[in-house]
Residue frames as a rotation matrix with the C-alpha (Angstrom) as fourth column:
UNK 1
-0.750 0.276 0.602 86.79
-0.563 0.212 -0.799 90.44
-0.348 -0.937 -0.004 39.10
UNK 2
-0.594 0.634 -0.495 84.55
-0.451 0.247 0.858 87.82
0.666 0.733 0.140 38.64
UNK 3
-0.733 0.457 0.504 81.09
-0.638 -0.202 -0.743 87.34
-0.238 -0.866 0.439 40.83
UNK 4
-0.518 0.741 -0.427 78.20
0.179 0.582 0.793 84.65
0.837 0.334 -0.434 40.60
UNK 5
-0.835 0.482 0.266 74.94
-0.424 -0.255 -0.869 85.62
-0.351 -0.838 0.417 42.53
UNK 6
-0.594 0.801 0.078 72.06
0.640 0.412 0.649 83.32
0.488 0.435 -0.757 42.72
UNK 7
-0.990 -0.052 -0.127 68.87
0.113 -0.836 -0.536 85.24
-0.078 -0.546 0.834 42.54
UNK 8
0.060 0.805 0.590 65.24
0.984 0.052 -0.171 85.22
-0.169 0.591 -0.789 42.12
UNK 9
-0.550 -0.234 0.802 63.89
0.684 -0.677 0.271 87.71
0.479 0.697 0.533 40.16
UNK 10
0.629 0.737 -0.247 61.63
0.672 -0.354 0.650 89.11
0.392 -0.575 -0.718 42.91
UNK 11
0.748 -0.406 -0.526 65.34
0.277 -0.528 0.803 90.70
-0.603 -0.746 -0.282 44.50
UNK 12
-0.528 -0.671 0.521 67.06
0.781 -0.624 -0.012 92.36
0.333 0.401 0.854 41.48
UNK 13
0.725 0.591 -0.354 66.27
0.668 -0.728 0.153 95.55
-0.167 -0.347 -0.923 43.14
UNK 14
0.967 -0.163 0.196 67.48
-0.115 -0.965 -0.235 98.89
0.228 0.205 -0.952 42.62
UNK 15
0.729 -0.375 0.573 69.95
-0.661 -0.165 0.732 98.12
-0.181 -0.912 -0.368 45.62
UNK 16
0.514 -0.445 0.733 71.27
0.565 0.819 0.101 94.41
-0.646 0.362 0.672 43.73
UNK 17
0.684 -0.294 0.668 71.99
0.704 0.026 -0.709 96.69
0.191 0.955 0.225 40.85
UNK 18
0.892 -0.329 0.311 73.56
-0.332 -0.942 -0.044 99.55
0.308 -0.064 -0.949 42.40
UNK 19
0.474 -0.574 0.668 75.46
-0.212 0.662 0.719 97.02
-0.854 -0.482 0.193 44.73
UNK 20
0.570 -0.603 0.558 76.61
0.783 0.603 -0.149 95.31
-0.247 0.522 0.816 41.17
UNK 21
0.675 -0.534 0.510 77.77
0.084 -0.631 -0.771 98.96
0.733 0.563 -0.381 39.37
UNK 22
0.500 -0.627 0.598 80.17
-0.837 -0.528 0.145 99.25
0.225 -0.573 -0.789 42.72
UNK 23
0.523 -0.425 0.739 81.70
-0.080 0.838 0.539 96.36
-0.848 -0.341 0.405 42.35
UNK 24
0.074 -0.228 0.971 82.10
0.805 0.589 0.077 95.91
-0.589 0.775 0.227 38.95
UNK 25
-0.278 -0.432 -0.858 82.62
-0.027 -0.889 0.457 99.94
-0.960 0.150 0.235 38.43
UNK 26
-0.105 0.024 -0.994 83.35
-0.852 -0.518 0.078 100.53
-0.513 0.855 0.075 34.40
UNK 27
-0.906 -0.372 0.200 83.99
-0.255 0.859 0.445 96.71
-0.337 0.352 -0.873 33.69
UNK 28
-0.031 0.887 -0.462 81.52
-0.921 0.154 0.358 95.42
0.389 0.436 0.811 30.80
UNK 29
-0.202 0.529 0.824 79.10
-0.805 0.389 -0.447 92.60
-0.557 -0.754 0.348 32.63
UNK 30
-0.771 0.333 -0.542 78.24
-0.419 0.375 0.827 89.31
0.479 0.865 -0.149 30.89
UNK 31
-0.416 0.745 0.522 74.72
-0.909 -0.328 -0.256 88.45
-0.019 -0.581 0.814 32.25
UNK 32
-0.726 0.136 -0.674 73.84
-0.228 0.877 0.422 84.85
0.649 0.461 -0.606 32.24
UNK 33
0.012 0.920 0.391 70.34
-0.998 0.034 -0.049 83.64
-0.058 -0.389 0.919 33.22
UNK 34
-0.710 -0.168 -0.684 69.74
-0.239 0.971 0.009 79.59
0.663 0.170 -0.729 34.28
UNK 35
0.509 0.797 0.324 66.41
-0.607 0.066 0.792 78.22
0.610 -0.600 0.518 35.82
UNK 36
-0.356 -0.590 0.725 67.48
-0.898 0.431 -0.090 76.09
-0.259 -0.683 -0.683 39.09
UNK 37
0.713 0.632 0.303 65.72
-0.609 0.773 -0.179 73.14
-0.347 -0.057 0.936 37.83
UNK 38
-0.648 -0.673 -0.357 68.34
-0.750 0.481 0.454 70.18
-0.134 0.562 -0.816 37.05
UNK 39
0.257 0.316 0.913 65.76
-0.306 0.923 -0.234 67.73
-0.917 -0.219 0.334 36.56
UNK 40
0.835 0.151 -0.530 66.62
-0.421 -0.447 -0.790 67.85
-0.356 0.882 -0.310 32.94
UNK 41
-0.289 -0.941 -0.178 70.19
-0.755 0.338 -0.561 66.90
0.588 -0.028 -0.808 33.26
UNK 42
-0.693 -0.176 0.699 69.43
-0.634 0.609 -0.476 64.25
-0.342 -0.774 -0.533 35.74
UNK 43
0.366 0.361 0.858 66.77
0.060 0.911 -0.409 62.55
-0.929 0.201 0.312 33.29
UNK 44
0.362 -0.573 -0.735 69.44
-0.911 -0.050 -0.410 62.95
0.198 0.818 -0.540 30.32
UNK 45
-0.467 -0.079 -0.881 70.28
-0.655 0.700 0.285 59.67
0.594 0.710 -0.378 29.81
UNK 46
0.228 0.746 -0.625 68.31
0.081 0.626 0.776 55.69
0.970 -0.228 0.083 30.47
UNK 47
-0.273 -0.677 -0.683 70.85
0.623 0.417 -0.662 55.29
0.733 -0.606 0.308 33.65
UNK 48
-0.979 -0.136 0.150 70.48
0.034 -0.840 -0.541 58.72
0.200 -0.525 0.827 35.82
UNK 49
-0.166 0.950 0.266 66.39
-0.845 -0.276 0.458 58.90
0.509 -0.148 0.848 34.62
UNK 50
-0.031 0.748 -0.663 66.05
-0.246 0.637 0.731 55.28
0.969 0.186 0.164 36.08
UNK 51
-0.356 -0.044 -0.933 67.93
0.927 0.113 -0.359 55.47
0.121 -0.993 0.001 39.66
UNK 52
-0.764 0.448 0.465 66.06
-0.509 -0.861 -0.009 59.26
0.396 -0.243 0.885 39.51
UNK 53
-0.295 0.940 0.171 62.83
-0.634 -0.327 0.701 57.43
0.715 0.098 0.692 39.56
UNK 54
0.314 0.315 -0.896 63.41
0.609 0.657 0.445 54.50
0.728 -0.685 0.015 42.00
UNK 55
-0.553 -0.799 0.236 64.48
0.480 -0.537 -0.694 57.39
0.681 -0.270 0.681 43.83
UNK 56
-0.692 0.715 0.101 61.67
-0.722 -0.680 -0.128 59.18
-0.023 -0.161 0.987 44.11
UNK 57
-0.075 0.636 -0.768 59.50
-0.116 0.759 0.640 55.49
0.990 0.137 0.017 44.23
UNK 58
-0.207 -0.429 -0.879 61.47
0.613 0.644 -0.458 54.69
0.763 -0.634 0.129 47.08
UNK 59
-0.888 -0.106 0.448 60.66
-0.120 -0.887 -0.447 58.06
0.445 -0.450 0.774 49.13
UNK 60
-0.392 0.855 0.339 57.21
-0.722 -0.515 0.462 57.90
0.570 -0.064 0.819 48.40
UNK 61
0.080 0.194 -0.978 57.41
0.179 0.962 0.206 54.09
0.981 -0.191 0.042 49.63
UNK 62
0.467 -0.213 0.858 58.94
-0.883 -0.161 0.440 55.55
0.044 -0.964 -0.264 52.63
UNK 63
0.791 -0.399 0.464 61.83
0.080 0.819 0.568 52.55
-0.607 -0.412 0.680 52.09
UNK 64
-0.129 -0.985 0.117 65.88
0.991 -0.124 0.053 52.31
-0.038 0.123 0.992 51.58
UNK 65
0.528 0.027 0.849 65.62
-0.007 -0.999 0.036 55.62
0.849 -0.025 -0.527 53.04
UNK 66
-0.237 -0.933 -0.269 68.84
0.723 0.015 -0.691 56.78
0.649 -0.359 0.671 54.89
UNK 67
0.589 0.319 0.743 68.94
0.229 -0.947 0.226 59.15
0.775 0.037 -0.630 57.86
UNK 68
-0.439 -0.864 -0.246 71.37
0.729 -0.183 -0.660 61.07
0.525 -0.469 0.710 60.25
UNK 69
0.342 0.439 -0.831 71.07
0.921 -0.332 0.204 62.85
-0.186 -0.835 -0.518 63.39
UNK 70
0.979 0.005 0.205 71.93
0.092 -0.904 -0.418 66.39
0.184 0.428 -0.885 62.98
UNK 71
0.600 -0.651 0.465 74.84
-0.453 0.203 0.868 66.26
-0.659 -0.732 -0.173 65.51
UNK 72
0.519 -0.527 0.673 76.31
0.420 0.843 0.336 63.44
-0.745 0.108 0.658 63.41
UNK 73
0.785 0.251 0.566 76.15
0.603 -0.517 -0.607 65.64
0.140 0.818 -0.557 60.14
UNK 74
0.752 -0.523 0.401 77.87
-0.358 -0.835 -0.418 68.66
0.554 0.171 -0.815 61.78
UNK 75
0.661 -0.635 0.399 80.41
-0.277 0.288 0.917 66.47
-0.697 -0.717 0.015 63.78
UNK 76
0.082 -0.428 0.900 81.41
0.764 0.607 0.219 64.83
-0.640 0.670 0.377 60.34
UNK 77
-0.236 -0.115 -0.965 81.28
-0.132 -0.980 0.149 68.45
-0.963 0.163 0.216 58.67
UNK 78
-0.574 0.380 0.725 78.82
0.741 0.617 0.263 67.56
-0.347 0.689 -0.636 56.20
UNK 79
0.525 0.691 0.497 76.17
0.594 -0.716 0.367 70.09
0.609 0.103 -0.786 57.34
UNK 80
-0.730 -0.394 0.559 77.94
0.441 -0.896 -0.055 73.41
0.522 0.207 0.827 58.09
UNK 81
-0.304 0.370 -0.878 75.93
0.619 -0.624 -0.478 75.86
-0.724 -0.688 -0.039 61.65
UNK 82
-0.581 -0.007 -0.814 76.20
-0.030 -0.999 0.030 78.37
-0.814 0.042 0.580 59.31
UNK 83
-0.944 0.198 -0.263 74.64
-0.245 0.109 0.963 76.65
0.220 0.974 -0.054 56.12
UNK 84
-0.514 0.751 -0.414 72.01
0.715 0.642 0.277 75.35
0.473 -0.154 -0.867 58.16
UNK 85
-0.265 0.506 -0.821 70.83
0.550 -0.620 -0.560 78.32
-0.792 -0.600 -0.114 59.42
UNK 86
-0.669 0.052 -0.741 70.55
-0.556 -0.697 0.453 79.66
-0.493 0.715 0.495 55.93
UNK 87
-0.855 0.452 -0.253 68.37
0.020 0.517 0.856 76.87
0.518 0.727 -0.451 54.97
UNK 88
-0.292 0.867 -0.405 65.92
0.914 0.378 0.151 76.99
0.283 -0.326 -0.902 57.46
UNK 89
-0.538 0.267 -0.800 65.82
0.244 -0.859 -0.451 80.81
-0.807 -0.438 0.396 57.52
UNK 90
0.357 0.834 0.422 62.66
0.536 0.187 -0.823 82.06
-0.765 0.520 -0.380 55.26
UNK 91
-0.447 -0.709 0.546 63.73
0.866 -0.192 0.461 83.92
-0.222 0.679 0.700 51.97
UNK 92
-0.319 0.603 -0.731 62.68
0.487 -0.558 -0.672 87.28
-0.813 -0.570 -0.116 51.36
């Protein structure tokens, strides 16, 4: 069986771990551990770091910024009722 869970470290709790030994029973775990930051990859090479930064020029310009009614989003099943309610629900 094989399981990816993103977590912060604030909710490995007792309960995360107990939860993992019943799943994963006798079976030996490899544990792998990755910060969410990708800015790293995304200023890895001249290309990626330079449309990163007219990216983030272009935001702050508040120009060639794109936008979409919500409606339009979940008509075109882009954005997902169920994904959006996980994003705008607070994390505990």
């Amino acid at each position: 069986m094989t399981g990816v869970f993103t977590v912060r470290p604030s909710e490995i709790t007792d309960d995360f771990v107990n939860m993992l030994k019943t799943f994963f029973k006798d079976s030996e775990l490899v544990i792998s551990t990755k910060d969410g930051d990708e800015t790293d990859y995304l200023l890895s090479s001249k290309a990626n770091k330079a449309a990163l930064l007219q990216s983030i020029e272009d935001i702050n310009r508040h120009s060639d910024l794109v936008s979409f009614k919500e409606a339009v989003l979940l008509r075109a099943n882009i954005l997902r009722k169920s994904r959006m309610t996980a994003m705008s629900s607070p994390r505990r």
